[in-house]
KEVEX-862212 format. One line per field, with one value per residue (C-alpha): chain; residue number from 0; x, y, z; residue in one letter. Coordinates in steps of 0.25 Angstrom, whole numbers, padded with zeros to 4 digits. Layout:
N
mido: c(A;...)
bado: c(NUM;...)
x: c(X;...)
y: c(Y;...)
z: c(Z;...)
tortor: c(a;...)
//
This chain:
311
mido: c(A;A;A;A;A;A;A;A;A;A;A;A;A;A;A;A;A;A;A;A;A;A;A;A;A;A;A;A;A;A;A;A;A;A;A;A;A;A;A;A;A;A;A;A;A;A;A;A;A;A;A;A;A;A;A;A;A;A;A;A;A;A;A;A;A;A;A;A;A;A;A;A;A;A;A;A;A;A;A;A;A;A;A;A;A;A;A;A;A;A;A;A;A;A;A;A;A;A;A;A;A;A;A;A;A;A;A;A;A;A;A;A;A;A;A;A;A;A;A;A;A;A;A;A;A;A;A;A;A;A;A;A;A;A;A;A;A;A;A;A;A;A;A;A;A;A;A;A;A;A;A;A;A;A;A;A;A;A;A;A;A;A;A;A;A;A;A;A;A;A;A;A;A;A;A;A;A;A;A;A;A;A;A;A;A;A;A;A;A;A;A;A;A;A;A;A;A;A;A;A;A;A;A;A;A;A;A;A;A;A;A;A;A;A;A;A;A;A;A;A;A;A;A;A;A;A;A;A;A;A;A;A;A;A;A;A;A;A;A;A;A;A;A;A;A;A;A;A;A;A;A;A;A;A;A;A;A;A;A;A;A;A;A;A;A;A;A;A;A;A;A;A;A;A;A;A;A;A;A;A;A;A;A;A;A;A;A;A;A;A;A;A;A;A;A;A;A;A;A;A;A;A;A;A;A;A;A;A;A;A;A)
bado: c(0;1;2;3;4;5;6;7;8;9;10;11;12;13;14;15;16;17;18;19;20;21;22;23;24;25;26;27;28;29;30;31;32;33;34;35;36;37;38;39;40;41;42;43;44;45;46;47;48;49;50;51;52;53;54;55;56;57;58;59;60;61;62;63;64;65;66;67;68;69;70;71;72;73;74;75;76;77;78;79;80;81;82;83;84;85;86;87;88;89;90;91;92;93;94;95;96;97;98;99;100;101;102;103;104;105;106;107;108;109;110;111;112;113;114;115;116;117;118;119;120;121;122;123;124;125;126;127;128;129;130;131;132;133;134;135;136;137;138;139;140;141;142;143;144;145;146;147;148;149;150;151;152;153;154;155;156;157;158;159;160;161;162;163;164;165;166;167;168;169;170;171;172;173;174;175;176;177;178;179;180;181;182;183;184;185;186;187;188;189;190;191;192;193;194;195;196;197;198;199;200;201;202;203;204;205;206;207;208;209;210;211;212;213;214;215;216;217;218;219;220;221;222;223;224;225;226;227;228;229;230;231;232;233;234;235;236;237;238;239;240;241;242;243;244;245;246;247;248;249;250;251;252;253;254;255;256;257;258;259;260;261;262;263;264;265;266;267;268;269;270;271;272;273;274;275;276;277;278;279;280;281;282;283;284;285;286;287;288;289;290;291;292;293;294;295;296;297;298;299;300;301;302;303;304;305;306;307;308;309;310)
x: c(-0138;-0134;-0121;-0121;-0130;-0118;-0109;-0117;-0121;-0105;-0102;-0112;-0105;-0091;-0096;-0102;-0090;-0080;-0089;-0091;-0076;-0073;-0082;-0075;-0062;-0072;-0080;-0070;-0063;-0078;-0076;-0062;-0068;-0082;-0073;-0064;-0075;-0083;-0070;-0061;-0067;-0081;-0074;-0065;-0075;-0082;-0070;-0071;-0085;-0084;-0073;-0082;-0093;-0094;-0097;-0096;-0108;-0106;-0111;-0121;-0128;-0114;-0113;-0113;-0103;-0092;-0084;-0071;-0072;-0065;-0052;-0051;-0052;-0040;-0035;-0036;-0040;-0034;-0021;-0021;-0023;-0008;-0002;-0007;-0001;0011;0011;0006;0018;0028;0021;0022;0036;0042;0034;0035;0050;0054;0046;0051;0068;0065;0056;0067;0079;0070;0066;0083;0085;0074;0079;0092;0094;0096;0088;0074;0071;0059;0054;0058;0050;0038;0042;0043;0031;0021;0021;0013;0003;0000;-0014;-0012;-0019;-0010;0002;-0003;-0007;0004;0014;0004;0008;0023;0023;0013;0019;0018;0017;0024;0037;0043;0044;0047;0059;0066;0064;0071;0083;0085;0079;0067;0066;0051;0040;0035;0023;0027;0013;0008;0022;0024;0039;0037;0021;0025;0036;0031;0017;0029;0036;0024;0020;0034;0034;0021;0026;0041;0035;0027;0041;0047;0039;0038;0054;0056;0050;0056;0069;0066;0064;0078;0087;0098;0109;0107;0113;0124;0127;0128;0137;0148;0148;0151;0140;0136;0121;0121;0121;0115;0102;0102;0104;0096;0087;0081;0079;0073;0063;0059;0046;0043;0047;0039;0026;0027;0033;0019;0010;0016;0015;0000;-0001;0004;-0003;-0015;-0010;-0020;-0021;-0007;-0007;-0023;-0021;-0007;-0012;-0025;-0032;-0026;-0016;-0008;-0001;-0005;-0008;0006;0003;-0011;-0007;-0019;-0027;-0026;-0032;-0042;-0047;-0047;-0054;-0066;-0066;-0065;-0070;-0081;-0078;-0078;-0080;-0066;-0058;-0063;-0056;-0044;-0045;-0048;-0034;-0026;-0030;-0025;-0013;-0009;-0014;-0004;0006;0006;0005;0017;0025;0023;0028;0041;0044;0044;0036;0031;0041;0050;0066)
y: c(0069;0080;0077;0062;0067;0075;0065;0055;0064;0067;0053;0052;0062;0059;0044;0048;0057;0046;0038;0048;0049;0033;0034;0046;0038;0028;0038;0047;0034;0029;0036;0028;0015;0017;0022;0009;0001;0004;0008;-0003;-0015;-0015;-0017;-0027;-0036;-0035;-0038;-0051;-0053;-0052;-0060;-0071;-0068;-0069;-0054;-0050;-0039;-0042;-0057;-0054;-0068;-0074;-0066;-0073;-0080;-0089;-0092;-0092;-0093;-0082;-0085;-0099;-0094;-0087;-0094;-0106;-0101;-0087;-0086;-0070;-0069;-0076;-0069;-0055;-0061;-0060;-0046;-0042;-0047;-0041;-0028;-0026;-0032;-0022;-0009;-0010;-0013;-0003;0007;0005;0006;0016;0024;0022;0026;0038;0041;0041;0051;0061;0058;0065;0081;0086;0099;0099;0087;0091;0092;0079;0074;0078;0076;0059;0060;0063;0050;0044;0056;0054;0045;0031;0035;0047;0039;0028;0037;0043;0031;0026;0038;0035;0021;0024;0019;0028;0041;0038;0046;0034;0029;0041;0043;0028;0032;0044;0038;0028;0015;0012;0010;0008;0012;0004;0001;0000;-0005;-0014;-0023;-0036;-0031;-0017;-0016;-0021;-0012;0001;-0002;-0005;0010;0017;0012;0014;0030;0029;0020;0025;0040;0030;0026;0035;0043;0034;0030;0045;0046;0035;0039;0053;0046;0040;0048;0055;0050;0036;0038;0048;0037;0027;0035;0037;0022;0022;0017;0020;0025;0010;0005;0015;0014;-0001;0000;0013;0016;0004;-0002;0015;0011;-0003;0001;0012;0001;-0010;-0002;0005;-0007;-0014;-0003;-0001;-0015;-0016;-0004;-0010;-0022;-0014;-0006;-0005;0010;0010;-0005;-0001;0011;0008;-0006;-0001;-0008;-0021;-0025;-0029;-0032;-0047;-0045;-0042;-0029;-0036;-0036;-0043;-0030;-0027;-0040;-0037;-0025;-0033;-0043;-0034;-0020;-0024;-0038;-0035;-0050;-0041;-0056;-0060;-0049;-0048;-0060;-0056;-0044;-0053;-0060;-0048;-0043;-0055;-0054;-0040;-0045;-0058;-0048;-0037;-0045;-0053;-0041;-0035;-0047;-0050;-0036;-0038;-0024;-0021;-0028;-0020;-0020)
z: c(0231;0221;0221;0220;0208;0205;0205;0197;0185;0187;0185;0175;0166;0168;0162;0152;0149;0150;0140;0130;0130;0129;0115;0112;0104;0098;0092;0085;0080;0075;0060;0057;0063;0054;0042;0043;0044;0033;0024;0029;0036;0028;0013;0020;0026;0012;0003;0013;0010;-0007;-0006;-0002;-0013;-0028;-0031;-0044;-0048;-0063;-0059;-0047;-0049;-0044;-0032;-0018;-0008;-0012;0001;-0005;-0017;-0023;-0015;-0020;-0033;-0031;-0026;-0035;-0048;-0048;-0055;-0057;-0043;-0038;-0050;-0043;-0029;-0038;-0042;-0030;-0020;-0032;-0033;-0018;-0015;-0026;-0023;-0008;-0011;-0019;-0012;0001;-0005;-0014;-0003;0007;-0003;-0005;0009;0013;0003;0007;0021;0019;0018;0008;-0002;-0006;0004;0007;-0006;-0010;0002;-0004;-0017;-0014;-0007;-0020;-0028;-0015;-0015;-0030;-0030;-0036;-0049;-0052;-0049;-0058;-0071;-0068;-0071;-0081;-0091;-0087;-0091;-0103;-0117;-0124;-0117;-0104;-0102;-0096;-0110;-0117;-0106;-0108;-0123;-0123;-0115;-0123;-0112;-0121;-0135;-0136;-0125;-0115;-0111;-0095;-0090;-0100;-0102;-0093;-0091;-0086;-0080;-0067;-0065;-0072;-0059;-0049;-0053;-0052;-0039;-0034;-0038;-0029;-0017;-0015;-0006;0004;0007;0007;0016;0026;0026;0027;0038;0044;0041;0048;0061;0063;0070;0064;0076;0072;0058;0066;0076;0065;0056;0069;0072;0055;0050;0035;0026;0026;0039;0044;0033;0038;0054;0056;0044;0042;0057;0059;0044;0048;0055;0043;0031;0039;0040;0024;0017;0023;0019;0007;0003;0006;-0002;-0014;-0013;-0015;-0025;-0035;-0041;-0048;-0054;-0058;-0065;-0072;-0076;-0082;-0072;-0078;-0068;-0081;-0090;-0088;-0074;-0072;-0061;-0056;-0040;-0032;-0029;-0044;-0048;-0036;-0043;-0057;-0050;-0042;-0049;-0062;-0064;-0051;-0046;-0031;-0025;-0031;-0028;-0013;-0014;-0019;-0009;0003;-0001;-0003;0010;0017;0009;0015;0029;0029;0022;0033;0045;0039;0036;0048;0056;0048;0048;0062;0062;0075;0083;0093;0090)
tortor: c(x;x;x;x;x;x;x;x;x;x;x;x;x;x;x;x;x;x;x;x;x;x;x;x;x;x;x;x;x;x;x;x;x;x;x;x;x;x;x;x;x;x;x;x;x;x;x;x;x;x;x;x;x;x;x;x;x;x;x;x;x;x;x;x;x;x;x;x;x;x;x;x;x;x;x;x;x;x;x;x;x;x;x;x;x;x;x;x;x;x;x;x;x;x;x;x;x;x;x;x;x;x;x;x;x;x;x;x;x;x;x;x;x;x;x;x;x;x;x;x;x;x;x;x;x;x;x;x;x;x;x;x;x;x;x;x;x;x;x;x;x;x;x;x;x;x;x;x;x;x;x;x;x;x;x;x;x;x;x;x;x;x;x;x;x;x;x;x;x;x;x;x;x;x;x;x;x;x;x;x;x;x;x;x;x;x;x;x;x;x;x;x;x;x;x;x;x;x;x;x;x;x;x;x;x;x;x;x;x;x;x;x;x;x;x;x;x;x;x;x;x;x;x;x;x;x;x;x;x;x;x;x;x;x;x;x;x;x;x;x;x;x;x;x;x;x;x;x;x;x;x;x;x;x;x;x;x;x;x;x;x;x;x;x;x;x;x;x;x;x;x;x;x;x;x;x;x;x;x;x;x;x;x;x;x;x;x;x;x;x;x;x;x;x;x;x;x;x;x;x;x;x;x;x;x;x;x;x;x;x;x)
//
């Protein structure tokens, strides 16, 4: 009798053993799933919610739900909001662009030996740990009229013949934000291309140089194919991130998005539409269709990329 006793308070233990061990993962995951919830799925669901309200603090006697209202004022009667579609798609195309050819240029030439390498390393790598503030006061003084060294410089060598005012001009505002976000978007990269160049083997590029093959070919048949998974995955993040951009466009702009709406992308006009004019309904709109913009983009990317799919 003692030891069937034994063996049942044995049992006993080694189940609520095994139990305790089966919560074991769930619990130490529990912080990230609670933290995404209430940072991440919460504000999600409620960008959903406003979007379906009229919420404006400034006007609390018009407050209260309005179906879809707001989306077919956008759609309908908002002409801002396809002009910012515009700038949108021609602010990302020619950032993620020019990132990725000057990253990659960049990233070949630190991939070679030669002196002070690793220095240069860690020199490319510091415009991307500047914070998006500093980084747009920053080139806000360069492109001032009249004390920005830019100026002064094309001055002195004889290019201008009268300052410029970079950011408020129609000709040069778009392209004096696109320089400045370039200077910040080129170490992503050419971080990440870095790395991936160090992961090809070196005999594939001693093979192809016996059978005769030149830089060229060899850039094309082996460094490309060896990238496609690296370009496919920061061309996509680095696209969503630019869509979102807000800090730089903000601060250089004065919070304008100027001049004439000429650098207003989508989430710009979000902030102009909920921050400072408080219409928080009609920018949760606005949000809403942003969001399902980068959905429909990513999944589409990733499908004609043909991302995921085995050679």
């Amino acid at each position: 009798m003692n030891q069937q006793s034994t063996v049942a308070n044995h049992r006993t233990v080694v189940k609520k053993h095994r139990q305790r061990i089966n919560w074991l993962p769930y619990m130490l995951i529990a912080p990230a799933i609670i933290l995404m919830i209430v940072f991440l799925f919460y504000p999600v669901i409620n960008v959903f919610y406003f979007s379906l309200q009229k919420f404006n603090p400034a006007k609390a006697y018009e407050n209260g739900f309005i179906g879809l209202d707001n989306f077919v004022e956008i759609f309908t009667k908002d002409k801002l909001f396809y002009s910012t579609l515009s700038v949108t798609a021609k602010w990302v195309f020619i950032e993620v662009f020019l990132q990725l050819v000057c990253g990659l240029g960049i990233a070949l030439m630190l991939n070679q030996s030669f002196r002070f390498r690793g220095f240069f390393r860690s020199a490319a790598i510091l415009p991307w740990a500047i914070s998006g503030v500093v980084t747009s006061t920053l080139w806000q003084i360069i492109f001032n009229e009249q004390m920005g060294p830019l100026n002064d410089l094309l001055m002195r060598i004889g290019i201008l013949d009268h300052k410029v005012a970079w950011l408020s001009e129609i000709t040069t505002a778009f392209g004096a934000i696109v320089t400045a976000e370039l200077w910040r978007g080129i170490p992503f990269f050419t971080i990440a291309l870095l790395a991936g160049l160090q992961t090809i083997p070196s005999d594939l590029y001693e093979s192809a140089y016996v059978d005769g093959a030149g830089r060229w070919k060899s850039f094309v048949h082996i460094t490309l194919p060896y990238l496609k998974t690296t370009i496919i995955l920061t061309t996509l993040l680095r696209a969503v991130w630019e869509f979102n951009n807000v800090d730089l466009i903000f601060v250089m702009t004065n919070g304008t998005g100027g001049p004439i709406d000429l650098t207003t992308t989508l989430p710009m006009y979000i902030v102009k539409q909920a921050i400072v004019a408080q219409d928080f309904g009609y920018g949760s709109a606005l949000t809403v269709i942003g969001f399902i913009i980068l959905l429909v983009f990513a999944i589409g990317y990733l499908k004609l990329s043909g991302y995921g799919k085995e050679e």
